[in-house]
N, C-alpha and C positions, 0 to 999 in steps of 0.2 A: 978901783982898777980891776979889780979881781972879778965883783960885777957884771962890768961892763965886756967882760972879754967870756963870762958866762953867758952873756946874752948876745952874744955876735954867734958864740958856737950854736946854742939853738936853735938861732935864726937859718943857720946855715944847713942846720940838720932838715930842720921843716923845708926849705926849700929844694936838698935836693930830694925827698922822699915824694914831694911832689911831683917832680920832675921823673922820678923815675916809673911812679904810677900812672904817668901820662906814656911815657913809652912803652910798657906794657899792657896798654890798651885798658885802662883804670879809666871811671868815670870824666866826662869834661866837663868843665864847667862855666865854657865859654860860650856856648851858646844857650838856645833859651830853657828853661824847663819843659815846656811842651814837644820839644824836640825828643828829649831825653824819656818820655814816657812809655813804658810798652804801649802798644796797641789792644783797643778795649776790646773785650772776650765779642766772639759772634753773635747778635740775636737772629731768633728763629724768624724769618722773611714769609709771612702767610700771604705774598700776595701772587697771585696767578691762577690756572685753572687747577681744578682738581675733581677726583671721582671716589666714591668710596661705596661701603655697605652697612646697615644700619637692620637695627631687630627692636621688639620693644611690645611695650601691653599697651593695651587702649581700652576706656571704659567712657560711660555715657547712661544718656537715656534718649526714647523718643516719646517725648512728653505731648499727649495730644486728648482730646475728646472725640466723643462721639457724636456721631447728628444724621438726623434722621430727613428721608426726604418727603418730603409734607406734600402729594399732588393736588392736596384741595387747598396750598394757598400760593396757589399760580406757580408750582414746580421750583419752591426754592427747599435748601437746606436747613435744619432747624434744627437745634440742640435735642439731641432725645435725654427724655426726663424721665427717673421713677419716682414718683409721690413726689410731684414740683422741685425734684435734686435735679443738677446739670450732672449725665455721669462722666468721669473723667478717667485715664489713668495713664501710667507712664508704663513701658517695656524699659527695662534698664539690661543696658549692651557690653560687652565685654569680651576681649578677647588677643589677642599676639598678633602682632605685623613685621614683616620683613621685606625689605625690596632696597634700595639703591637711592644712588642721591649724584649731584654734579653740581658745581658752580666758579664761581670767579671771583676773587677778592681784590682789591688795592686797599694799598696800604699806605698811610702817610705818618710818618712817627708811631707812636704808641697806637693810631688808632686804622680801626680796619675796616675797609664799608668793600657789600657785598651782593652778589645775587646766589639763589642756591635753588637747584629744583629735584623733587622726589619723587617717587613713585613707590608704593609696596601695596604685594600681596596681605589682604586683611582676613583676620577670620574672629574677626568681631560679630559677634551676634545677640540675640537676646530673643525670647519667649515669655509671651504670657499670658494667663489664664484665670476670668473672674467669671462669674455669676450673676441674672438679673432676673429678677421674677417680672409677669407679666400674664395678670389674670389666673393669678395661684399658679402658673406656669414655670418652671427653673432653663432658662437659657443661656448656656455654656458660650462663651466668647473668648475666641483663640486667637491673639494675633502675633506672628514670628516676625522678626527681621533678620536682616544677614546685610554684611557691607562686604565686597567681594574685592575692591580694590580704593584706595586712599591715596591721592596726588596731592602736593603744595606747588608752589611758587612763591617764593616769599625774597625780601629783603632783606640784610642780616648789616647791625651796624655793633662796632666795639671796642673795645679798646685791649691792651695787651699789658703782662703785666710775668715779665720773667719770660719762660715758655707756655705760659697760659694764657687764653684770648676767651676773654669774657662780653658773650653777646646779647643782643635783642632783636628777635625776627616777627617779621608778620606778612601777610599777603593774602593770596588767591588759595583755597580748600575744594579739590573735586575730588566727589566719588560716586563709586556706581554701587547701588543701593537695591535689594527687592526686599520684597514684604507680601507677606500671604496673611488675609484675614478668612475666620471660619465659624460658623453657630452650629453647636451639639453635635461634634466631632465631625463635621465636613460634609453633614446634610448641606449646609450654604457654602459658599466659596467665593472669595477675589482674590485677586493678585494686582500688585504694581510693581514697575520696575526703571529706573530712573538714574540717569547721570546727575546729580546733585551739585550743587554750586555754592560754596558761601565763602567763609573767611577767616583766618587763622592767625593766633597770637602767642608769644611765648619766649622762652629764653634756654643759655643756657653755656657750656663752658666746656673749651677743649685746649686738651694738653697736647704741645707738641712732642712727640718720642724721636730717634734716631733719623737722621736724615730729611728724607720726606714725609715722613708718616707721623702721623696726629691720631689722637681717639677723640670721641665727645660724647656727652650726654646732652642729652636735650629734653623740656618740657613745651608741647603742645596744646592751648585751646581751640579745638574746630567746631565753629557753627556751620552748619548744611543747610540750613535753611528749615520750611515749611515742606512736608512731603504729605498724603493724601494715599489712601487706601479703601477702594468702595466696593464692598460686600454686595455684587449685581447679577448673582447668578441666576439664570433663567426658572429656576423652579422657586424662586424667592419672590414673595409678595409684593415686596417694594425693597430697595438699593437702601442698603446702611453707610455707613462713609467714618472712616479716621482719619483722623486729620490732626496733625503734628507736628515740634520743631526737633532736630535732632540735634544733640549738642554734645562733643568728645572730648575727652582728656587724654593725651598719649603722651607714654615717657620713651624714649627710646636711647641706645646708645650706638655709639660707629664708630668705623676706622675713615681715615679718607687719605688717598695719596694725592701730593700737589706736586705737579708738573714743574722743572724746571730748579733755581738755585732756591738752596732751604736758608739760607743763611748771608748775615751781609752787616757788617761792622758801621755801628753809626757813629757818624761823626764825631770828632773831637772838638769842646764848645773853648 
C-alpha cells in the first residue's frame, strides 16, 4: 500500500513540473525535432560581381637563340654558330606588379565557378650581357627587355570550405612587351615591340573577412608565346635576329569587394 501511494505521488509530481514548464515557455516536445533546432550559423555567399586590387613579384625568362641571316642561301635565317656550337641564351626577368582585377561568381553548394579579369602595371624586366669571338675578334651582345603591362582572362572553378574558397584558373595572357638588342655598346642596334598573346595556369585561395570583403593569394604560370628581335641597323653588315619564348611566374595577393548579400543560411537536410 505504502508503495503504491509513493508512486502515484511521483507520478503526480512529474506531471505537474511538466505542465508547469510548458507554461513558462520550457521546451516542447510535441513537435518535431527539426522544428526545435536554432537556425544554422551564415556562410559566407561568394556569388555575384566583384572588384578589387592586387600587387605581387613576377619572375621568368626569355629563352631564345640567335640566327644569322645567310643572303647567299636564298635569304633565309640560320642558326649562327661559333666553332660548329648553336649559340643560345636566356635573359631571366623579374620584377613587382600591380593593377586591378574584376569578375563574377555563382555559386551552387560548396562549390563556386567563375569568370575574373585583370590588368596591372609591370615592371618586370631583365638584361643581358655575353661575349663572341669572330676571327680573334671580341663582340659584346646586349639584349634588354621590359614588359610594361600584364592582362589575364581566365576562368576560375572551386570549392569552399568554412570561409575559405579554394580555386583553379586559367585562360587568355596579354602583354605588351619591348626589347632592345645591341653589339659593342650600341655601335649596332634593334628594337621590337609587341602586344604578346599566349596563355595562363594557376591556383590559389581566398579568405573571406567582414562583410564583403575577401583577400587572396594567388599563383600564376604565363606563357607569351615566341617573340623575335632583329639587330638591322643600317651601318650593320647584315641583320642578326633573336628569337624566343617568354615564360612568367607571378605570385600576387588582393583584397576584392563583392557586390550585394555576403551571407545566406543553407538549408536545413
Amino acid at each position: 500500500m505504502l508503495f503504491r501511494t509513493s508512486a502515484s505521488v511521483i507520478a503526480l509530481v512529474a506531471c505537474t513540473s511538466l505542465a508547469a514548464a510548458a507554461d513558462l515557455g520550457g521546451p516542447s516536445y510535441g513537435g518535431s525535432l527539426k522544428d526545435d533546432l536554432p537556425a544554422p550559423a551564415a556562410a559566407h555567399n561568394w556569388a555575384g560581381p566583384y572588384i578589387g586590387l592586387h600587387a605581387g613579384y613576377g619572375w621568368g625568362e626569355w629563352d631564345g637563340k640567335f640566327y644569322d641571316y645567310n643572303s647567299a642561301a636564298d635569304g633565309e635565317w640560320e642558326p649562327y654558330t661559333k666553332e660548329g656550337e648553336h649559340i643560345g641564351n636566356s635573359v631571366d626577368l623579374d620584377g613587382f606588379l600591380a593593377g586591378a582585377q574584376l569578375g563574377y561568381n555563382v555559386q551552387s553548394g560548396n562549390f563556386v565557378f567563375g569568370i575574373e579579369g585583370d590588368i596591372a602595371w609591370s615592371d618586370i624586366n631583365g638584361s643581358e650581357t655575353w661575349q663572341t669571338k669572330w676571327n680573334d675578334k671580341t663582340t659584346e651582345w646586349n639584349l634588354d627587355t621590359d614588359i610594361n603591362w600584364l592582362a589575364t582572362l581566365r576562368a576560375r572553378a572551386g570549392f569552399t570550405r568554412g570561409s575559405a574558397l579554394f580555386f583553379v584558373t586559367g585562360g587568355l595572357a596579354i602583354a605588351d612587351v619591348d626589347s632592345s638588342y645591341s653589339l659593342n655598346g650600341g655601335d649596332w642596334s634593334g628594337k621590337a615591340s609587341d602586344t604578346m598573346t599566349g596563355w595562363t595556369v594557376g591556383g590559389g585561395v581566398e579568405l573571406a573577412l567582414a562583410q564583403n570583403w575577401s583577400v587572396k593569394a594567388e599563383y600564376l604560370y604565363i606563357d607569351l608565346g615566341d617573340m623575335d628581335v632583329t639587330l638591322d641597323d643600317e651601318n650593320c653588315w647584315k641583320p642578326e635576329n633573336f628569337d624566343g619564348d617568354i615564360n612568367l611566374h607571378t605570385f600576387r595577393i588582393g583584397f576584392n569587394y563583392k557586390f550585394g548579400d555576403y551571407s545566406y543560411a543553407a538549408p536545413l537536410k
